[in-house]
N, C-alpha and C positions, 0 to 999 in steps of 0.2 A: 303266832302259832299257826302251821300249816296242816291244814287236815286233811286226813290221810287221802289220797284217792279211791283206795277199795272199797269207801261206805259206811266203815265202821262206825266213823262217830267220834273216833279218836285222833288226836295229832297225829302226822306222820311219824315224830321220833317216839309216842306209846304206840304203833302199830307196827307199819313194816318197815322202817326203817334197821330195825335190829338185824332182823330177816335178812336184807338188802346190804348190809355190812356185815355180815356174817358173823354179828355177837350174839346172834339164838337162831335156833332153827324152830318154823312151823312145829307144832304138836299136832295138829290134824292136818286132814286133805283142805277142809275149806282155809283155812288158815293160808295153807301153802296156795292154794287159788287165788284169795284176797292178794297175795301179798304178789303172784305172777301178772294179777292184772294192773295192780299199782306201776310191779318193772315196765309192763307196759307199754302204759301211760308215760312212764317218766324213758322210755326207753332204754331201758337197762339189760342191753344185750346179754355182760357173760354171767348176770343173775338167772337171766331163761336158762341158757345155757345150761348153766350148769344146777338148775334143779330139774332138768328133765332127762328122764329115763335115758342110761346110753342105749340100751336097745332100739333106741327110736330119735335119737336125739340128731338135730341138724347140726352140719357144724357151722354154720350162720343163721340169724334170721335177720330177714329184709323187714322194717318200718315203712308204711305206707305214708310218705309224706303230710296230704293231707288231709289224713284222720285226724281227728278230734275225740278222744275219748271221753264221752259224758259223765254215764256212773256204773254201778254193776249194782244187777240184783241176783241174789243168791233164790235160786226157786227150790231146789230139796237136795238135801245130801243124803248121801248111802253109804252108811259103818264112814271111815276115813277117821275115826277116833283114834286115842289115844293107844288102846289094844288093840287097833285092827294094824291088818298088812296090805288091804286094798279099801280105796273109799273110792266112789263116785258122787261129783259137784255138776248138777247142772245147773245154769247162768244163762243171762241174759246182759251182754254188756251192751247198752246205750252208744251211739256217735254221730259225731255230726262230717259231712267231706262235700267239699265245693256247696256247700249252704243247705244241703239235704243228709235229714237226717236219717239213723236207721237204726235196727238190732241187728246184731248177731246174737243164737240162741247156740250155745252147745253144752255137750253131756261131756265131760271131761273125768277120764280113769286115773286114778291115784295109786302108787306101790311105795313101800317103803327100800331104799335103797339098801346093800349088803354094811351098812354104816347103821342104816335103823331112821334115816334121814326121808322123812316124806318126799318125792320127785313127780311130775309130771308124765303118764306114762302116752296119753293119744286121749282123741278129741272128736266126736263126730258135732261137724259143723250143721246148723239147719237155718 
């Protein structure tokens, strides 16, 4: 059994794998966070793809070769519930590249798409 990349604490097929095969979607913004830093990790381009905002959405994204994603820590969420229509996830994702480690720290905005579907909407990086 493989556990999941996001943190949880759960296998990958009880967390984001459903997500990531499109047999459930996120119920909250952290949820959809966990499950975008998993993609990743495992690099799964048209899962970014397509849970991010099209208002803002790339039509590629480039993988830094050698990144190594460590772990993610979830530091506080805002609304991204079940009845919300915006949540805000801020994160600290862990990494290791050419033997040095690091964090990226961002505040990541959440909308619910015209489907009712949680989506990635922008990210200030620090």
């Amino acid at each position: 059994m493989i556990k999941c990349p996001c943190g949880s604490k759960k296998t990958y097929s009880d967390c984001c794998e459903p997500y990531h095969l499109e047999r459930d979607y996120p119920q909250s913004a952290e949820q959809l966070m966990r499950s975008r830093y998993s993609a990743y990790v495992m690099k799964l381009q048209d899962y970014l793809i397509k849970t991010w905002a099209e208002a803002t959405r790339p039509k590629e994204i480039t993988f830094e070769e050698n990144i190594e994603w460590l772990k993610l820590r979830i530091v506080k969420v805002k609304q991204g519930h079940a009845e919300d229509q915006k949540g805000m996830v801020f994160f600290k994702a862990f990494y290791s590249t050419e033997g040095e480690k690091g964090v990226m720290s961002e505040k990541s905005q959440f909308i619910r798409d015209d489907a009712g579907h949680w989506v990635y909407l922008s990210g200030d990086v620090s």
